[in-house]
PyMOL Python script that loads the backbone (N, CA, C, O; Angstrom):
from pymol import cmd

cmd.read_pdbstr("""\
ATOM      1  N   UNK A   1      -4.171  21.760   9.590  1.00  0.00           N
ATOM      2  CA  UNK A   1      -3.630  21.005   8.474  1.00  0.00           C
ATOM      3  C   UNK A   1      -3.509  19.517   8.834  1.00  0.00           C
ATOM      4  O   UNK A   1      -3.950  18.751   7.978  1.00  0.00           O
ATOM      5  N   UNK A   2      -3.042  19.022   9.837  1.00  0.00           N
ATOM      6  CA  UNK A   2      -3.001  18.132  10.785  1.00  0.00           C
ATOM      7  C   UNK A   2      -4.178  17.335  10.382  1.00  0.00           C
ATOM      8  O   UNK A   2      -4.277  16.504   9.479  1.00  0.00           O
ATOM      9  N   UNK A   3      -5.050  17.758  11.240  1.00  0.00           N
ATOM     10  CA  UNK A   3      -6.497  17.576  11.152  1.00  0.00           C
ATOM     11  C   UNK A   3      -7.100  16.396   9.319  1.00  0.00           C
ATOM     12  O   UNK A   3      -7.426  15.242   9.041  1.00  0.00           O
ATOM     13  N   UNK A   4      -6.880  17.867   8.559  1.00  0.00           N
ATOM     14  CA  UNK A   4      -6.947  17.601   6.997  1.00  0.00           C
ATOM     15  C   UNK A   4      -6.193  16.073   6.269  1.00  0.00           C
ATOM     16  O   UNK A   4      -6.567  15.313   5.376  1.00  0.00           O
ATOM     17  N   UNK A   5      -4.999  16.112   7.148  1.00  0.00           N
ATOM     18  CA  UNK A   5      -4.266  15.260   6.376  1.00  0.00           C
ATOM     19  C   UNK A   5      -4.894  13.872   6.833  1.00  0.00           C
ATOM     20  O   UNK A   5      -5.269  13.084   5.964  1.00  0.00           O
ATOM     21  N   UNK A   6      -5.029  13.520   8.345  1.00  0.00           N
ATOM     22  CA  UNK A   6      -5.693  12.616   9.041  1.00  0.00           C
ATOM     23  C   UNK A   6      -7.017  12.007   8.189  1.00  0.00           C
ATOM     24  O   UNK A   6      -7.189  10.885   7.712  1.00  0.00           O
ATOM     25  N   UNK A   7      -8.111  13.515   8.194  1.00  0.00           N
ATOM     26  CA  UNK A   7      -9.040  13.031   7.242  1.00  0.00           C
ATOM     27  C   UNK A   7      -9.213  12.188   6.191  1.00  0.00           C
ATOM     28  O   UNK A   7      -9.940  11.210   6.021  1.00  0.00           O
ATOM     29  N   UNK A   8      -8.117  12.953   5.271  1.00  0.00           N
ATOM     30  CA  UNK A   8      -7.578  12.482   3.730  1.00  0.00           C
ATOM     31  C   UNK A   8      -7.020  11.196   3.166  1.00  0.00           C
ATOM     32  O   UNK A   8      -7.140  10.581   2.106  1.00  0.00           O
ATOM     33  N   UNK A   9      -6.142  10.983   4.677  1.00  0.00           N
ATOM     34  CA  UNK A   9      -5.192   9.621   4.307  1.00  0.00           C
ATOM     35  C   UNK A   9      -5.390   9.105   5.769  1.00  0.00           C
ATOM     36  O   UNK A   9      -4.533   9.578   6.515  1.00  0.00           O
ATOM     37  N   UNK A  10      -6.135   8.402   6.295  1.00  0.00           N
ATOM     38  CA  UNK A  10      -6.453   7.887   7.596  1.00  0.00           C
ATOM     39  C   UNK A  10      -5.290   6.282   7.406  1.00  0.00           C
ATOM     40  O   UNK A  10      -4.984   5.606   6.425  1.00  0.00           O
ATOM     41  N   UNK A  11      -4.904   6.195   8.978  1.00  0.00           N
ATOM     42  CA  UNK A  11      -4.165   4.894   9.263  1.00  0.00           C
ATOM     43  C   UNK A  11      -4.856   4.258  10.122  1.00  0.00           C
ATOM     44  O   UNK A  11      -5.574   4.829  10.943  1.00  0.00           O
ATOM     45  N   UNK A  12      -4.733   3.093  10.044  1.00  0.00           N
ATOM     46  CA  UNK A  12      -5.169   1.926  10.899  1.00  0.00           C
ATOM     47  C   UNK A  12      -4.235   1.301  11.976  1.00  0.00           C
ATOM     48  O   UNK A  12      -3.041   1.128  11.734  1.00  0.00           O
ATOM     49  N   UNK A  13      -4.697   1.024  12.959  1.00  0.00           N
ATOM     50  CA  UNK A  13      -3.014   0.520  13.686  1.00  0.00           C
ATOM     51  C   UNK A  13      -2.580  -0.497  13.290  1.00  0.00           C
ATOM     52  O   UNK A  13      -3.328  -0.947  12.423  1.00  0.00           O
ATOM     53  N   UNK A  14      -1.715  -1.134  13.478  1.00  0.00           N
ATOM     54  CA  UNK A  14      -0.503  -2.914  12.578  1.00  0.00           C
ATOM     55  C   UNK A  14      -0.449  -3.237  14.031  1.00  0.00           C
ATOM     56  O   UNK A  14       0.034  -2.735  15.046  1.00  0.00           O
ATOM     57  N   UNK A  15      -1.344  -4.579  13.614  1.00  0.00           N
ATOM     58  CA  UNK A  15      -1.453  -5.860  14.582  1.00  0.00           C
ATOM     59  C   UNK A  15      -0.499  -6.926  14.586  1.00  0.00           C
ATOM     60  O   UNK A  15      -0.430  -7.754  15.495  1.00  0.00           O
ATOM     61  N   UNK A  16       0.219  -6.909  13.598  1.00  0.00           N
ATOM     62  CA  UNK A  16       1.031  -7.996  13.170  1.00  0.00           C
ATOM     63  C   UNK A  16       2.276  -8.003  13.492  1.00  0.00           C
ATOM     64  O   UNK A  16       2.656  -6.897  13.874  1.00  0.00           O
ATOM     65  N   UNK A  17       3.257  -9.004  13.493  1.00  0.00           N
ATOM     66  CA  UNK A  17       4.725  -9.141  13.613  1.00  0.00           C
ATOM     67  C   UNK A  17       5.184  -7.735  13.640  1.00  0.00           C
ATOM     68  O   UNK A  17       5.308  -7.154  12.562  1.00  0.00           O
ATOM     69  N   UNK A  18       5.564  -6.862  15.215  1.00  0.00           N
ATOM     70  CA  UNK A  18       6.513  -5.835  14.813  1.00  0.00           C
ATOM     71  C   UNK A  18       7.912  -5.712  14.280  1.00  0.00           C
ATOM     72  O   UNK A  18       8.736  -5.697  15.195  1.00  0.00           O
ATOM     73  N   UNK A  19       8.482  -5.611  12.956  1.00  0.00           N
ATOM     74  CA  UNK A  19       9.148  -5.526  12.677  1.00  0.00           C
ATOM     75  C   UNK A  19       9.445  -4.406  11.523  1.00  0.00           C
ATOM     76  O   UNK A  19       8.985  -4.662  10.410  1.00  0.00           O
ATOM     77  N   UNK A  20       9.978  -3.511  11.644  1.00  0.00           N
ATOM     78  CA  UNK A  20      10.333  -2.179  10.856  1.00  0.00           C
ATOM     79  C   UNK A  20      10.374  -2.657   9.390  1.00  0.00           C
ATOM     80  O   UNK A  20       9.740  -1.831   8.734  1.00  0.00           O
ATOM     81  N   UNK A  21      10.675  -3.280   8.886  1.00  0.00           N
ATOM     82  CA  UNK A  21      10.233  -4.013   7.186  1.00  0.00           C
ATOM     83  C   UNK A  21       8.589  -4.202   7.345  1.00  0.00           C
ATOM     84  O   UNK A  21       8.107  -3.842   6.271  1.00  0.00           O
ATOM     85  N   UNK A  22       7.758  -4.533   8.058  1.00  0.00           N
ATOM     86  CA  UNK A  22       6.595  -4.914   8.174  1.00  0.00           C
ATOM     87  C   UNK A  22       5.727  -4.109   8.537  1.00  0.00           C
ATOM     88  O   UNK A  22       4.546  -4.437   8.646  1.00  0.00           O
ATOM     89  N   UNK A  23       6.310  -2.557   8.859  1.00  0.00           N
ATOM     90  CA  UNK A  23       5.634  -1.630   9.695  1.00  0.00           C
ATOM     91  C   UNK A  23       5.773  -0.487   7.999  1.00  0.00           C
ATOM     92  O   UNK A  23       4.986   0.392   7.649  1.00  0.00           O
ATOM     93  N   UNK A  24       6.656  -0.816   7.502  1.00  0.00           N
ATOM     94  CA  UNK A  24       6.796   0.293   6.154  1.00  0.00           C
ATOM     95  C   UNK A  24       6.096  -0.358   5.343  1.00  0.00           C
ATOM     96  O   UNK A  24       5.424   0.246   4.507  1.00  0.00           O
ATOM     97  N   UNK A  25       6.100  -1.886   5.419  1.00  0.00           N
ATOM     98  CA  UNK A  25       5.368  -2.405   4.185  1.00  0.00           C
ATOM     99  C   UNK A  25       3.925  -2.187   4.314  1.00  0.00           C
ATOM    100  O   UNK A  25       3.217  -2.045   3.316  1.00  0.00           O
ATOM    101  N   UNK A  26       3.302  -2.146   5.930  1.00  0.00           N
ATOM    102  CA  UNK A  26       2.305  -1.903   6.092  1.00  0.00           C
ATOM    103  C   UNK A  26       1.582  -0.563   5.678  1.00  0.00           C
ATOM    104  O   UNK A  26       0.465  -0.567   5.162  1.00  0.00           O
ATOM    105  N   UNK A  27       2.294   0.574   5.939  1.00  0.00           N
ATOM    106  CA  UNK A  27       2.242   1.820   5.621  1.00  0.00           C
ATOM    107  C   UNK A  27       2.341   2.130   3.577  1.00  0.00           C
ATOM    108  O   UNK A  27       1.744   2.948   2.878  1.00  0.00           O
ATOM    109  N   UNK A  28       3.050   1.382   3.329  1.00  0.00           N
ATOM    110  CA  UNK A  28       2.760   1.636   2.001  1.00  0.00           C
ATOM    111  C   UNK A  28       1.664   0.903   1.100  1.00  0.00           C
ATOM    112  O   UNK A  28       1.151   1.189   0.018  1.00  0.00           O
ATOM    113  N   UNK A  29       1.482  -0.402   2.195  1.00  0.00           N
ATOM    114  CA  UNK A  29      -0.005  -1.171   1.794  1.00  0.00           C
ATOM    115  C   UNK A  29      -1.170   0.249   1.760  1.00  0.00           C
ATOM    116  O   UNK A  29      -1.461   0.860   0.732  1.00  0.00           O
ATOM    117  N   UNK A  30      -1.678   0.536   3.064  1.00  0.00           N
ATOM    118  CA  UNK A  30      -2.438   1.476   3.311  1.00  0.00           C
ATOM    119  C   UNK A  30      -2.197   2.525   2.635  1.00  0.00           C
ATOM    120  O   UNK A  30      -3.106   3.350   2.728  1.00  0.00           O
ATOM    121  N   UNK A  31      -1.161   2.897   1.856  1.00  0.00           N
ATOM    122  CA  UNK A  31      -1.021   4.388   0.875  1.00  0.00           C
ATOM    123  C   UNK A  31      -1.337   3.775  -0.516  1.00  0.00           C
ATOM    124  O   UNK A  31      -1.586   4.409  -1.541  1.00  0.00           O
ATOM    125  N   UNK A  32      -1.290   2.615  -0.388  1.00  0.00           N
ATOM    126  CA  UNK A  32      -1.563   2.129  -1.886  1.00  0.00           C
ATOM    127  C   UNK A  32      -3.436   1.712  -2.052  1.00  0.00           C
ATOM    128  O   UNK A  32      -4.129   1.867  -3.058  1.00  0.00           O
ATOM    129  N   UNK A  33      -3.755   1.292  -1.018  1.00  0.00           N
ATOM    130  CA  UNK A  33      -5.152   1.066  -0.678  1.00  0.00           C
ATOM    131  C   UNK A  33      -6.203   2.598  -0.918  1.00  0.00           C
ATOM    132  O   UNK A  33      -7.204   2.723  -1.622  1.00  0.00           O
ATOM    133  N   UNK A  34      -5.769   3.235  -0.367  1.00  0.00           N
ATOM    134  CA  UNK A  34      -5.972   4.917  -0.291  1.00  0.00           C
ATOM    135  C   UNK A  34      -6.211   5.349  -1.341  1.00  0.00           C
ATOM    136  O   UNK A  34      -7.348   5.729  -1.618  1.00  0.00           O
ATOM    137  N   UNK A  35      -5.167   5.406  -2.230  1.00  0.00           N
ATOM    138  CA  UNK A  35      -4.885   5.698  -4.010  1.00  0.00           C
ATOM    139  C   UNK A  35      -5.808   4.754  -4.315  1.00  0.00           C
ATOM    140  O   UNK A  35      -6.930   5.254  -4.397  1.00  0.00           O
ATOM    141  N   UNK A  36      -5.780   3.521  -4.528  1.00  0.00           N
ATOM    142  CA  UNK A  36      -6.766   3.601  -5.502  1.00  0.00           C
ATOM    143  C   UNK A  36      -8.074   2.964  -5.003  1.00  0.00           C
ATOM    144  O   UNK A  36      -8.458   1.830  -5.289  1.00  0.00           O
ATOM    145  N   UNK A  37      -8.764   3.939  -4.141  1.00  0.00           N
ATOM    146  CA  UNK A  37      -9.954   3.860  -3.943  1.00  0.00           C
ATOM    147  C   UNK A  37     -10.070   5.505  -4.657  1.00  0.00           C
ATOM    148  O   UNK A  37     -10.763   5.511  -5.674  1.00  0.00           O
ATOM    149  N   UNK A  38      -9.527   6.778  -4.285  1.00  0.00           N
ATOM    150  CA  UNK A  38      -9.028   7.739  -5.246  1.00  0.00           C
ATOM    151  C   UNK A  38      -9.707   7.509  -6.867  1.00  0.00           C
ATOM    152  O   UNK A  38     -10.707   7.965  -7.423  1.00  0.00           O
ATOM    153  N   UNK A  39      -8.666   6.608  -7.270  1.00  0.00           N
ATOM    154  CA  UNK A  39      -8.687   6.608  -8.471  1.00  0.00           C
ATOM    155  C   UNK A  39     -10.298   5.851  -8.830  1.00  0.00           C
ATOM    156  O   UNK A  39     -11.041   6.291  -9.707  1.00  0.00           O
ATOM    157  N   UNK A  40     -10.537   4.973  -8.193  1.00  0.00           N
ATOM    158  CA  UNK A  40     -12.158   4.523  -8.596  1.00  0.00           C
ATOM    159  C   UNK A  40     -13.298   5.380  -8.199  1.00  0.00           C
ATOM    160  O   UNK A  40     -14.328   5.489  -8.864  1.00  0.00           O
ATOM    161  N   UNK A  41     -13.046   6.014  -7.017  1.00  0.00           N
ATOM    162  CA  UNK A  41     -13.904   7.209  -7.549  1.00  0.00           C
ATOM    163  C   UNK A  41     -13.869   8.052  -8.175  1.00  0.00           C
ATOM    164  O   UNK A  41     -14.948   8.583  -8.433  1.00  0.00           O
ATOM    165  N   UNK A  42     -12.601   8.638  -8.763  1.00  0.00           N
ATOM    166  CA  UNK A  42     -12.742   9.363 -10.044  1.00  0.00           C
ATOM    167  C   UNK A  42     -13.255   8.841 -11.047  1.00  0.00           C
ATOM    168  O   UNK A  42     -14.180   9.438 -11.598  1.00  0.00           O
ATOM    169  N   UNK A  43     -12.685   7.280 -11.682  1.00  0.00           N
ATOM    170  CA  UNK A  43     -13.067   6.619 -12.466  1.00  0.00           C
ATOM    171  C   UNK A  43     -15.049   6.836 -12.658  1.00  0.00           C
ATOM    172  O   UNK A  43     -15.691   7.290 -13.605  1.00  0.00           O
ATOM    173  N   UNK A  44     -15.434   6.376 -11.539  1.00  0.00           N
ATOM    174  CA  UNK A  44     -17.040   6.022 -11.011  1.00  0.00           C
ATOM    175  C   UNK A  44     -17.671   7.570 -11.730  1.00  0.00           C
ATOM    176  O   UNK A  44     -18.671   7.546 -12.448  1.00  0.00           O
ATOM    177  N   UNK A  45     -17.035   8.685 -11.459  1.00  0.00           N
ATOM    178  CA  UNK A  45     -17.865  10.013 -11.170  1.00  0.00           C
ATOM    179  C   UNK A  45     -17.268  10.583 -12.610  1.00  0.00           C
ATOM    180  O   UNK A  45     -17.543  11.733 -12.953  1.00  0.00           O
ATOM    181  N   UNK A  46     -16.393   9.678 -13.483  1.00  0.00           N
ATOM    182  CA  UNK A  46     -16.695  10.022 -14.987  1.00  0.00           C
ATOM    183  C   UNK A  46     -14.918  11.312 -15.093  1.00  0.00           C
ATOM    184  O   UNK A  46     -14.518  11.691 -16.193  1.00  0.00           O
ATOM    185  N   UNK A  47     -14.424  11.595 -14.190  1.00  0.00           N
ATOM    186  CA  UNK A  47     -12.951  11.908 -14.361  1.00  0.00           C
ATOM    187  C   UNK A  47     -11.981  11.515 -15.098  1.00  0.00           C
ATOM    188  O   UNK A  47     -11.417  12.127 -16.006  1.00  0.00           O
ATOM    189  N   UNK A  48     -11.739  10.186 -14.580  1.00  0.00           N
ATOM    190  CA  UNK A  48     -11.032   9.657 -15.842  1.00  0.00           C
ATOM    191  C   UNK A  48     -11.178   8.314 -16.425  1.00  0.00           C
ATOM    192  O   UNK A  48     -11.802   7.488 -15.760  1.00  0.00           O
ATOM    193  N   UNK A  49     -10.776   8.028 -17.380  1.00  0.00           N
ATOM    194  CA  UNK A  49     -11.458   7.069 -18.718  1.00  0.00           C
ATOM    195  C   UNK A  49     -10.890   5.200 -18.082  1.00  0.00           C
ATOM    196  O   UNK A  49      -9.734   4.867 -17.821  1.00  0.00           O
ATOM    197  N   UNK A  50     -11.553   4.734 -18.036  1.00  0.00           N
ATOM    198  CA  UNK A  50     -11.017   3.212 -17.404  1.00  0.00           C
ATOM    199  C   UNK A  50      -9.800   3.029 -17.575  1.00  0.00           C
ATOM    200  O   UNK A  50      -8.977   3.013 -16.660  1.00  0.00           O
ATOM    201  N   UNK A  51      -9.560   2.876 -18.718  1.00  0.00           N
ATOM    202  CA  UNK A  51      -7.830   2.708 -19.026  1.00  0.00           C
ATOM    203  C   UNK A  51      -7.103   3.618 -18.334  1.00  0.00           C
ATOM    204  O   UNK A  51      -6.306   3.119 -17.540  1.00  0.00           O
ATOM    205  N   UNK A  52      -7.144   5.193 -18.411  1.00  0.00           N
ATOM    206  CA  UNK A  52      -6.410   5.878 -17.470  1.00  0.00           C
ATOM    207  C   UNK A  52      -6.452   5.131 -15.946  1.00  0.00           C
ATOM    208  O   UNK A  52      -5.481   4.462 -15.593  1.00  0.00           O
ATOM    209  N   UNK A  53      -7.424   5.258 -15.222  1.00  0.00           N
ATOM    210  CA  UNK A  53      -7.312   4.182 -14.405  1.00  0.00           C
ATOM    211  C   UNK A  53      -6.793   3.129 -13.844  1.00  0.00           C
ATOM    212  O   UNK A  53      -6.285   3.022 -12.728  1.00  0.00           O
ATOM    213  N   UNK A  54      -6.952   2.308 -14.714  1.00  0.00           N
ATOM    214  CA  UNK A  54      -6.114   1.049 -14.807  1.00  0.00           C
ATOM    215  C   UNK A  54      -4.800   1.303 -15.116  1.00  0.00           C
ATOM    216  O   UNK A  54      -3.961   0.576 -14.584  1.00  0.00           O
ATOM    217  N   UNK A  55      -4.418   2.212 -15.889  1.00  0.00           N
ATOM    218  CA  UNK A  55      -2.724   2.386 -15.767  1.00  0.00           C
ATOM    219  C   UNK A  55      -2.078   3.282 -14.492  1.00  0.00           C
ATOM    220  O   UNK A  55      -0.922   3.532 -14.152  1.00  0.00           O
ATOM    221  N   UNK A  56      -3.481   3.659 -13.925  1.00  0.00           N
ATOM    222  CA  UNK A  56      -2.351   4.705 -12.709  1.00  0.00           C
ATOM    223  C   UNK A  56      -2.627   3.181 -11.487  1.00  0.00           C
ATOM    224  O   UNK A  56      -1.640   2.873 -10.819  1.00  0.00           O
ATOM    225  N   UNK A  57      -3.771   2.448 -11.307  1.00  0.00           N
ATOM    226  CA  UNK A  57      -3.589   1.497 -10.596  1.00  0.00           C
ATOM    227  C   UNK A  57      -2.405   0.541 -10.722  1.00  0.00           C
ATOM    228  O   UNK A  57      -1.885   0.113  -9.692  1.00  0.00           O
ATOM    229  N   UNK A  58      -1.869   0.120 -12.128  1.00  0.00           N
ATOM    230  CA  UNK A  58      -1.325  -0.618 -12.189  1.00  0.00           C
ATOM    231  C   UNK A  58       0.268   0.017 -11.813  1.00  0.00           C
ATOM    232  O   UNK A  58       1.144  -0.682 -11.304  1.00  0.00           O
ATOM    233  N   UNK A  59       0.363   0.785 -12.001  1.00  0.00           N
ATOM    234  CA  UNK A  59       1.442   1.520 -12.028  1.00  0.00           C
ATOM    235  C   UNK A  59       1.482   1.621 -10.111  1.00  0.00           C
ATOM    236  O   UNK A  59       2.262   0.802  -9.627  1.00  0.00           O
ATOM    237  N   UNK A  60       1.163   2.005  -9.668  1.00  0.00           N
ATOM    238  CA  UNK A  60       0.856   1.670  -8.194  1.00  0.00           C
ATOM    239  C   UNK A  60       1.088   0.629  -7.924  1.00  0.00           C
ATOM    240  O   UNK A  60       1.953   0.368  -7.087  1.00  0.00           O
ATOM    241  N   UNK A  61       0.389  -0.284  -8.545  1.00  0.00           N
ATOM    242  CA  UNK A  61       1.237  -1.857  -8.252  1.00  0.00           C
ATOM    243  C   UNK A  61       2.396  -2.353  -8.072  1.00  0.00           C
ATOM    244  O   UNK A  61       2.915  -2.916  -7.109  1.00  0.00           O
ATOM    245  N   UNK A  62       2.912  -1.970  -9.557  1.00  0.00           N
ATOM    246  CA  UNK A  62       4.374  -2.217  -9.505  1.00  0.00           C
ATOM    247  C   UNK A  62       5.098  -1.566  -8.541  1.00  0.00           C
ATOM    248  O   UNK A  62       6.148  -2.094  -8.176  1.00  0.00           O
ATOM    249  N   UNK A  63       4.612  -0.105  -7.854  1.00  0.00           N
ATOM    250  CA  UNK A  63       5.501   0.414  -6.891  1.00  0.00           C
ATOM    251  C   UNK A  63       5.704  -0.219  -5.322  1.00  0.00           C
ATOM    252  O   UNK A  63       6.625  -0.342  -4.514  1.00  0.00           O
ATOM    253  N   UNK A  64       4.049  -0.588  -5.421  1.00  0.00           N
ATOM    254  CA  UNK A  64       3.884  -1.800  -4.187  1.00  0.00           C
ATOM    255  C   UNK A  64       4.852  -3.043  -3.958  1.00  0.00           C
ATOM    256  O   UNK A  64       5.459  -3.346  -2.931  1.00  0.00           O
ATOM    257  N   UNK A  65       4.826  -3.762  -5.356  1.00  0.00           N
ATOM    258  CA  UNK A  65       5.775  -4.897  -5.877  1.00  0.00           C
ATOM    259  C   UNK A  65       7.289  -4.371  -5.754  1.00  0.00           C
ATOM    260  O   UNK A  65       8.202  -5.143  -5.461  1.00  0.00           O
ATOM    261  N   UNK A  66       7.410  -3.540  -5.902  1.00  0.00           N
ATOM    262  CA  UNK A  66       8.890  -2.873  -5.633  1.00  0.00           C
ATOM    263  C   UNK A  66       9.243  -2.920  -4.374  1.00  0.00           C
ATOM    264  O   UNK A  66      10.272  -3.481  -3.998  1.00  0.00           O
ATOM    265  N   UNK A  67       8.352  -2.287  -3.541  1.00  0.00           N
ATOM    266  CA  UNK A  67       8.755  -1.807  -2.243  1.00  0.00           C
ATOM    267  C   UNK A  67       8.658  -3.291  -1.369  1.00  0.00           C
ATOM    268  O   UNK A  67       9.370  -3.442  -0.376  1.00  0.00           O
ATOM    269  N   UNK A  68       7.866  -4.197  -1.750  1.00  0.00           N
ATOM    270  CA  UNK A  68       7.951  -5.402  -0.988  1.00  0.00           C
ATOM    271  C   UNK A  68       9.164  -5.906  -1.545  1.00  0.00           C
ATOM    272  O   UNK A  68       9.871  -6.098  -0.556  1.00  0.00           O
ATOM    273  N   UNK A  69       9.697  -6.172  -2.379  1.00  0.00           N
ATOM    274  CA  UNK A  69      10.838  -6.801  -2.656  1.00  0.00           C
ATOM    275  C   UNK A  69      11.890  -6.312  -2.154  1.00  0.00           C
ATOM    276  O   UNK A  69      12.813  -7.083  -1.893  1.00  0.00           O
ATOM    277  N   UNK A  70      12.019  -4.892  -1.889  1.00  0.00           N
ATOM    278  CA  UNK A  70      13.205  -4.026  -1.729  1.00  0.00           C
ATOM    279  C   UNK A  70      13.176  -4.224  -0.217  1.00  0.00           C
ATOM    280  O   UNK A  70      14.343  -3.996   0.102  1.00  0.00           O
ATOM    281  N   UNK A  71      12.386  -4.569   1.086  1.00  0.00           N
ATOM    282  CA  UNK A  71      11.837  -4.540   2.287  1.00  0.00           C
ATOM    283  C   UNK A  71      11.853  -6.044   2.856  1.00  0.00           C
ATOM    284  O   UNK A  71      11.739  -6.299   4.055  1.00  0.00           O
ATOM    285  N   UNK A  72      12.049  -7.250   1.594  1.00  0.00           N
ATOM    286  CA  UNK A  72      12.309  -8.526   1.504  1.00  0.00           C
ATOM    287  C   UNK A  72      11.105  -8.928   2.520  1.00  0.00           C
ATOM    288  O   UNK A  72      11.503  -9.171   3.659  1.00  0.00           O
ATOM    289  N   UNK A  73       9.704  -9.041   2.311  1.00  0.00           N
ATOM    290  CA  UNK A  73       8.619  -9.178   2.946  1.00  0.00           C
ATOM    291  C   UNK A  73       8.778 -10.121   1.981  1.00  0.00           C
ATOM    292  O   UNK A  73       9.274 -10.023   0.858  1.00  0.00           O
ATOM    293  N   UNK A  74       8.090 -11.451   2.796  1.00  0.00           N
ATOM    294  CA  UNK A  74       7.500 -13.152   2.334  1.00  0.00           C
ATOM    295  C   UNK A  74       8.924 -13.467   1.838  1.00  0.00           C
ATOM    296  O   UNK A  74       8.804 -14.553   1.270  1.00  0.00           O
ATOM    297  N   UNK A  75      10.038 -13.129   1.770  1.00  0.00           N
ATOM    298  CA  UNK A  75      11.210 -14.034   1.434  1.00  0.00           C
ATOM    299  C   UNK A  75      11.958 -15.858   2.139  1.00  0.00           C
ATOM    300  O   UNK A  75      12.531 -16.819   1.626  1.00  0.00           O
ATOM    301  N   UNK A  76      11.496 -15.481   3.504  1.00  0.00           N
ATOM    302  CA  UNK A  76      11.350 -16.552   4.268  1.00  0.00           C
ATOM    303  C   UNK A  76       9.776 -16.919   4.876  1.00  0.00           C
ATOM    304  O   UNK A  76       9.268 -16.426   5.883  1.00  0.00           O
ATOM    305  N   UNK A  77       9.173 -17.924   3.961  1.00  0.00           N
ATOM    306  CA  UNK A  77       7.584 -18.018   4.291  1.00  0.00           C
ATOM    307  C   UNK A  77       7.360 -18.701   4.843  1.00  0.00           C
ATOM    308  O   UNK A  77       6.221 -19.122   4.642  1.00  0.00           O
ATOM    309  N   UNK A  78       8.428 -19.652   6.354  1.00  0.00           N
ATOM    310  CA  UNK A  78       8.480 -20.790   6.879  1.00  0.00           C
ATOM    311  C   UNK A  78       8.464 -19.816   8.253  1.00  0.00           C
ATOM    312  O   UNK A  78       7.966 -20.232   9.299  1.00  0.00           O
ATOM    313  N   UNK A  79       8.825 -19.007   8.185  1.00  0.00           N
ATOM    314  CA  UNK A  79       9.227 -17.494  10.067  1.00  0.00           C
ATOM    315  C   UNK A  79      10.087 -18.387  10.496  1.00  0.00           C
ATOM    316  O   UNK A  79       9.971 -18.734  11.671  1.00  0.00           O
ATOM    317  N   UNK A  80      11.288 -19.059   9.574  1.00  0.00           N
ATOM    318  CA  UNK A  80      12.306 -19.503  10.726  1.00  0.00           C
ATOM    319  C   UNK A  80      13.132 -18.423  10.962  1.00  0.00           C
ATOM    320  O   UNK A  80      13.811 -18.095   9.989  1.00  0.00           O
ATOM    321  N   UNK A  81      13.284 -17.729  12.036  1.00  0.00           N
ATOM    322  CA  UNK A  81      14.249 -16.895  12.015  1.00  0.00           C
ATOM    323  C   UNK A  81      15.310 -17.426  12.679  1.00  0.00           C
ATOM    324  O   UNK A  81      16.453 -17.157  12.311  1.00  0.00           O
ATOM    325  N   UNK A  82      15.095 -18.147  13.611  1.00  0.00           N
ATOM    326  CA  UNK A  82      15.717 -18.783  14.616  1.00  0.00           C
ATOM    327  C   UNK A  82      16.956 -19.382  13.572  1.00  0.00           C
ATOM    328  O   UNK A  82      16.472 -19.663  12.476  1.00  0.00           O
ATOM    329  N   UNK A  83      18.507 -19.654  13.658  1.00  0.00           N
ATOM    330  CA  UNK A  83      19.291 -20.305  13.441  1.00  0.00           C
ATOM    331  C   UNK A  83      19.512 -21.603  13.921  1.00  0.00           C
ATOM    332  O   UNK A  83      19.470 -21.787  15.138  1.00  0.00           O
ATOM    333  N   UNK A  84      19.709 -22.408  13.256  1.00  0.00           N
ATOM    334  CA  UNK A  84      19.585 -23.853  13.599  1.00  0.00           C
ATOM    335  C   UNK A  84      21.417 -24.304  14.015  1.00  0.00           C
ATOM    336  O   UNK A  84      21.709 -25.451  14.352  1.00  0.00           O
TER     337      UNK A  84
END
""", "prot")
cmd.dss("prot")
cmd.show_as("cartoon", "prot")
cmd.util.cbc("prot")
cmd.orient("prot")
């Protein structure tokens, strides 16, 4: 099963700033990337109708847009973390 799931939903490793907000945001980037390549090949192979499509992509979006806001990713776009 292991195996299957790996196949299905493959991860990439995170090169970037380790930080646990940045490591979930990354992970839900890549689950959102996943989906809708999904959904365009259904779309492509005649499954479902563009608009269906476009509303399960978009709808994905907003969950993306959610989860970055809720995870406060790009809130400080200067990386001062440092206290002055």
């Amino acid at each position: 099963m292991d195996n299957k799931a790996n196949f299905l939903y493959p991860r990439s490793r995170y090169h970037g700033q380790v930080k646990p907000e940045n490591l979930v945001f990354n992970a839900n980037l890549q689950e959102f990337a996943q989906k809708v390549s999904y959904i365009c090949n259904l779309e492509t192979a005649g499954k479902l109708t563009p608009e269906e499509s476009y509303q399960k992509i978009r709808a994905l979006w907003k969950q993306l847009k959610r989860s970055k806001q809720q995870l406060g990713i790009g809130n400080n776009m200067f990386g001062n973390d440092e206290q002055q």
